[in-house]
N, C-alpha and C positions, 0 to 999 in steps of 0.2 A: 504494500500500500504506500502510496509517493504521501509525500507531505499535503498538497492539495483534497485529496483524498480525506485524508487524517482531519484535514481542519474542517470538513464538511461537517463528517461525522460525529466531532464534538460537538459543533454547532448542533443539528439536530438533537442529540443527547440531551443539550443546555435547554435548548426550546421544550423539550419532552419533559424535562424534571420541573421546568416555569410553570411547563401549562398542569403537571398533575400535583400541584401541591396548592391549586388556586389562589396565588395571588395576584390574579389579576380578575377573579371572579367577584361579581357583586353579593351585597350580603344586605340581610335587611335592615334597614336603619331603626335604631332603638326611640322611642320616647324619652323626652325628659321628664325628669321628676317633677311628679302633680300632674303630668302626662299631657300636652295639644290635644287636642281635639280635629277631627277632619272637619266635624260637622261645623265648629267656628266658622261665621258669615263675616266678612268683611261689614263693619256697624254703618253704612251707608242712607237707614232711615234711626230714627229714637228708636222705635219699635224692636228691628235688630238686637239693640243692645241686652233689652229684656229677654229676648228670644236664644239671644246667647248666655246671658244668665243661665236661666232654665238648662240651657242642655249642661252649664257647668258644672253647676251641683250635680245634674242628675251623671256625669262621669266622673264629679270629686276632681275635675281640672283645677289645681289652682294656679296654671300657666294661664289658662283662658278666664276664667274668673277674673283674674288682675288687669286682661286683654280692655275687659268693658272700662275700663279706667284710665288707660291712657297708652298712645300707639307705641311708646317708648317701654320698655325692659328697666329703667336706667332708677325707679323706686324716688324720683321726687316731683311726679305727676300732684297739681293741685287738685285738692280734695281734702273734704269735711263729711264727715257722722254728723247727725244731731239726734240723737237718741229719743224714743220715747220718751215723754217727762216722768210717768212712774218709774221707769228703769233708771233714769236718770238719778231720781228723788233714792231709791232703794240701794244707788251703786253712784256717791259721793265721788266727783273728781275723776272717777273712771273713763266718763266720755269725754272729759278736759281735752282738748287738743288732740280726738282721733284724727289722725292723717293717713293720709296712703300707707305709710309702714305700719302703723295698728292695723290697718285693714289686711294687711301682706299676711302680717302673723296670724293674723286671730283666721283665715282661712285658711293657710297651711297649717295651722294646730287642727282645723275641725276637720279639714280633711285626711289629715293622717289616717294611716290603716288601721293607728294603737289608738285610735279614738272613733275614727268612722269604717267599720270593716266592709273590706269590698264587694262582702255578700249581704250587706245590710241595706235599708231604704234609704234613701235619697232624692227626693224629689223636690223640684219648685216649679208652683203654677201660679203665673203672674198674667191676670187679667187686667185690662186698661176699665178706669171707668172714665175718661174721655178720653178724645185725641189729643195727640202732643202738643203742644201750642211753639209755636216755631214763631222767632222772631231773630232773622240774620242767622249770624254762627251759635246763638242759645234756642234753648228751646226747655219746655217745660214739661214734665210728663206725671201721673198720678195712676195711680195701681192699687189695686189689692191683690193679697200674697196669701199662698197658703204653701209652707216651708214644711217638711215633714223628714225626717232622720232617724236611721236606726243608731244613733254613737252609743256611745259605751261608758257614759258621763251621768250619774242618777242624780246628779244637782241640777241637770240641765232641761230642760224643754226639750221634748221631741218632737210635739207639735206648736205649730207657729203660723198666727193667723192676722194680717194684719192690713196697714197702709203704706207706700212710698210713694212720696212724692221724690224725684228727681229732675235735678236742675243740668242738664247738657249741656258741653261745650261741643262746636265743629272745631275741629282741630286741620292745622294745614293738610293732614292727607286725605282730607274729604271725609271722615269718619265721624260719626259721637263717640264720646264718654261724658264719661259721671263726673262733675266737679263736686255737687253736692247730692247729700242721701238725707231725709227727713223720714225718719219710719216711727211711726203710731201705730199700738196696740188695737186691736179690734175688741170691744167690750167684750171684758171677761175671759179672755186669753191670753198668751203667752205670745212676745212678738221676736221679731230679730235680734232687740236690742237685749230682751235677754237671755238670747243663746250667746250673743257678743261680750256679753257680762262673764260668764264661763269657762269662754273659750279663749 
């Protein structure tokens, strides 16, 4: 065998052992933790927003959860809680100064798997009781909610029946979020503000 010969035969050899140990095969790509969601809609009316809500909880996203708040990753998206007034009254200073990072945590704590397990319930249905009221890049929107969880927290509500009103920003890439969250208690029920007491 001459040298030309010789150098083919490496070559194939090299090709043979590249292509059967797959590294140039594709592989599935993983989720991140608190997992995307496919079904996330780009928030292009109010509506949207809530609508992605709803499938967040119902996956325990809290990639997309945080999504309805601001198009950035970057955690200093403006944003305000105003708690129920009895959650408030019952849970002193607590809602003092919720911003985007209380909101960060207090949803990746509830959704954890050692508080929310992923055979457990999770549900949010969020019905409009008007339409959004749009003026420029704000707009206004008002809801009732009915929040339902299996966690694993016996101080906490697992059902949760309530109101949000939401105050929307249009932000430059043409999307809404949440600047502000106003949630009231539905007479005689348990609302958001204190599962956010808990969590």
């Amino acid at each position: 065998m001459d040298d030309k010969q010789l150098n083919v035969t490496k070559l194939v050899l090299f090709i043979l052992l590249l292509s059967g140990c797959g590294l140039f095969s594709t592989r599935t790509p993983e989720e991140p933790e608190g997992g995307s969601n496919t079904e996330w809609q780009f928030p292009r009316t109010p509506r949207i927003v809530t609508e992605n809500l709803e499938v967040a909880v119902g996956r325990r996203s809290s990639v997309d959860y945080m999504r309805s708040f601001s198009a950035e990753d970057d955690g200093d998206a403006e944003f305000v809680f105003e708690a129920d007034p009895d959650a408030e009254a019952n849970n002193p200073d607590l809602f003092t100064d919720w911003d985007i990072k209380r909101e960060r945590n207090h949803v990746q704590s509830l959704f954890s798997p050692s508080n929310l397990p992923l055979d457990s319930l999770a549900e949010l249905l969020i019905e409009m009781t008007r339409e959004p009221v749009i003026l420029g890049d704000s707009a206004d929107l008002s809801a009732e909610y009915k929040l339902t969880l299996g966690h694993l927290r016996d101080a906490a509500p697992r059902r949760m029946d309530g109101y949000l009103d939401f105050c929307l920003r249009r932000a430059d890439d043409g999307g809404w979020y949440i600047r502000l969250w106003r949630d009231k208690r539905l007479a005689g029920h348990h609302c958001w503000s204190d599962l956010k007491a808990q969590f």
